[in-house]
C-alpha positions as CSV (number, residue, x, y, z in Angstrom):
1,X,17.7,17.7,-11.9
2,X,21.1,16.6,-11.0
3,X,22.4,14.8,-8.2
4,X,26.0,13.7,-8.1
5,X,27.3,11.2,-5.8
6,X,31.3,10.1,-4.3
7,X,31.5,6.7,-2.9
8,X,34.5,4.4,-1.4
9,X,34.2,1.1,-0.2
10,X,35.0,1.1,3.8
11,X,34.6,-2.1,5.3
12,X,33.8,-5.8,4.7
13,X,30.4,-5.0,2.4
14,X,29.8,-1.1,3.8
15,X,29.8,1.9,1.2
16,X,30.2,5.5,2.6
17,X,28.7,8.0,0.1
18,X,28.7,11.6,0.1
19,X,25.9,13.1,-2.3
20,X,24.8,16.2,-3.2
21,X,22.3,18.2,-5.5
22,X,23.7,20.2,-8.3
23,X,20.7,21.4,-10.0
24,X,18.1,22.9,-10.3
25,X,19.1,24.0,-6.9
26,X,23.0,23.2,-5.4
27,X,22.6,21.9,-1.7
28,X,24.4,21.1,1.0
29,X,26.1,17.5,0.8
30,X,25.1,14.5,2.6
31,X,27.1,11.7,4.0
32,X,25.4,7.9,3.5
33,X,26.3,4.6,4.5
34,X,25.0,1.0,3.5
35,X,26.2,-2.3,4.6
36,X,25.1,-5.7,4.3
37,X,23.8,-8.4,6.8
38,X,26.6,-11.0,8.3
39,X,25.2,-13.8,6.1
40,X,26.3,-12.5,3.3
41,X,29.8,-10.7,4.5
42,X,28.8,-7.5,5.8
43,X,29.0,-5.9,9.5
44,X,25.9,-4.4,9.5
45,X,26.6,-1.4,10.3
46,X,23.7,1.0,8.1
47,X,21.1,0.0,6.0
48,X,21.3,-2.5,3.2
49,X,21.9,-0.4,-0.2
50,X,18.7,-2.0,-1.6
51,X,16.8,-1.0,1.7
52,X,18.0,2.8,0.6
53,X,16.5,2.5,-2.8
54,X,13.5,1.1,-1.6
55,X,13.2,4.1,0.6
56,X,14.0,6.8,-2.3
57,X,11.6,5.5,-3.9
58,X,8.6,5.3,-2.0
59,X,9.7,8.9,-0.2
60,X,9.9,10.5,-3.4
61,X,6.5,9.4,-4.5
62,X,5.3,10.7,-1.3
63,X,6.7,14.0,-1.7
64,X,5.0,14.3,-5.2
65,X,1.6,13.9,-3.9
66,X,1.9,16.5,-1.5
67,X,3.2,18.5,-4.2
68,X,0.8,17.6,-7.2
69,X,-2.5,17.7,-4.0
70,X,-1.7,21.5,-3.6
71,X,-1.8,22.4,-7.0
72,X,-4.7,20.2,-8.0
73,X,-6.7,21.3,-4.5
74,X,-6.9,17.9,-3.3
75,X,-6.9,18.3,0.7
76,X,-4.8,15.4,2.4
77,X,-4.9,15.4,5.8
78,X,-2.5,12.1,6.2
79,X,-0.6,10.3,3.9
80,X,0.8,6.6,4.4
81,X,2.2,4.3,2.1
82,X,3.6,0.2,2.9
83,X,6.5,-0.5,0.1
84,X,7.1,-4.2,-1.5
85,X,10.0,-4.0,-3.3
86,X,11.2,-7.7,-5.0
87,X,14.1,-8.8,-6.9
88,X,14.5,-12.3,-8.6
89,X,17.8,-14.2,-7.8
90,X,18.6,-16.4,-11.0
91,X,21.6,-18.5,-10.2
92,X,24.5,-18.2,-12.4
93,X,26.3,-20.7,-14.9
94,X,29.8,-20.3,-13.1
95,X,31.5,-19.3,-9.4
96,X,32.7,-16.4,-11.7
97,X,29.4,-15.4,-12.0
98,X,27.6,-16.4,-9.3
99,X,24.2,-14.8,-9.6
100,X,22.4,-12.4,-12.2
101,X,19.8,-10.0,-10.7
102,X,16.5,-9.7,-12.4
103,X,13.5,-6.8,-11.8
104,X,10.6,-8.2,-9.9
105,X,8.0,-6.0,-9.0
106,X,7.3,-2.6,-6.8
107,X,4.0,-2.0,-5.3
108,X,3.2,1.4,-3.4
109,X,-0.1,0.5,-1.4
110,X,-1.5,4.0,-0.5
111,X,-3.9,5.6,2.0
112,X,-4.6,9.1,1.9
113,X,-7.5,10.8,4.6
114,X,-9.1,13.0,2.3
115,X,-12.3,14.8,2.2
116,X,-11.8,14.9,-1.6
117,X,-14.1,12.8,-3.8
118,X,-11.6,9.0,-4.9
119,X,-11.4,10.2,-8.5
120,X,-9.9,13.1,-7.9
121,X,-7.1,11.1,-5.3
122,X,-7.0,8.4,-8.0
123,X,-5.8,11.4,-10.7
124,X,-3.9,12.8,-8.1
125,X,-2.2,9.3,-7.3
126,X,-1.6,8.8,-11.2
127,X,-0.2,12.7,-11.9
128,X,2.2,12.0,-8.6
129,X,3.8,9.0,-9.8
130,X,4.4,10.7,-13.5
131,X,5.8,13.6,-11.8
132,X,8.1,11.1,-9.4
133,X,11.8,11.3,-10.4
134,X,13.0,7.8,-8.6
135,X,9.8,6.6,-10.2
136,X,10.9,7.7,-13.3
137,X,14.8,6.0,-13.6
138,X,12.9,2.8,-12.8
139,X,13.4,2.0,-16.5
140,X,16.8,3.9,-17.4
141,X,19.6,1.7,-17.8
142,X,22.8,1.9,-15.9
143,X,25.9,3.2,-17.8
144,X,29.1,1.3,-16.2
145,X,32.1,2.8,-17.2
146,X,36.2,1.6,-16.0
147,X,38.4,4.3,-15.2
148,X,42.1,3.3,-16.8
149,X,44.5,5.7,-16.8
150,X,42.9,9.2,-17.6
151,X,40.4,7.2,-19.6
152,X,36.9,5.8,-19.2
153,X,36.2,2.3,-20.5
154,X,32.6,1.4,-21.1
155,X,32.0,-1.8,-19.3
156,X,28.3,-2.7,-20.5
157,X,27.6,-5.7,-22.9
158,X,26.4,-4.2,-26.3
């Protein structure tokens, strides 16, 4: 699966993005925005960008277990899930570098109205959250690269 993105920075702290799937199947683009609240510059004029992540997230876990309940025959009549996303804030040695961001935890509390028996919704929970792609870059690292010139110039410590 590929999903290619173009993003400029517009405003005090907003980001308009427009994105769109390349493969497996090519579909229309999308525009995005994200901002940030007042407090910390922003105009707050779309969702914060971690508020957007957040919701990929938990959405595309959602759409696997409709998915993965067809083709295991689990019946799910409603499907609800309540997202806590957290980040830790460690403060940085300099002004220059203010701040370092550090992984906290994600937690997907789930509630499914099923006839089906819980050990077949627990398999179906576990087979839906392999099978989740946004799940899945969870642990991928981020490749920053420096465009100079008609070159690319890695930017991550090695």
């Amino acid at each position: 699966m590929v999903i290619s993105l173009d993003a400029v920075s517009s405003g005090k702290r907003r980001n308009d993005v427009r994105v769109r799937m390349e493969e497996p199947w090519a579909r229309p683009e999308w525009e995005l925005a994200s901002d940030e609240p007042s407090a910390i510059g922003g105009e707050e004029t779309a969702p914060m960008p971690l508020s957007i992540f957040a919701t990929g997230v938990a959405t595309c876990f959602m759409t696997q277990v409709r998915n993965f309940a067809r083709q295991r025959g689990v019946h799910v009549n409603s499907l609800s899930v309540a997202g806590s996303f957290e980040w830790k804030f460690i403060p940085g040695p300099s002004p220059r570098e203010p701040y370092t961001a550090k992984s906290g935890s994600v937690c997907l509390d789930i509630e499914i109205d099923s006839p089906s028996p819980m050990t077949d919704q627990q398999a179906l929970i576990a087979a839906a959250s392999r099978g989740c792609f946004a799940e899945a870059m969870l642990n991928v690292p981020v490749n920053h690269r420096l465009k100079s010139g008609d070159d690319w110039i890695s930017c991550d410590a090695e």
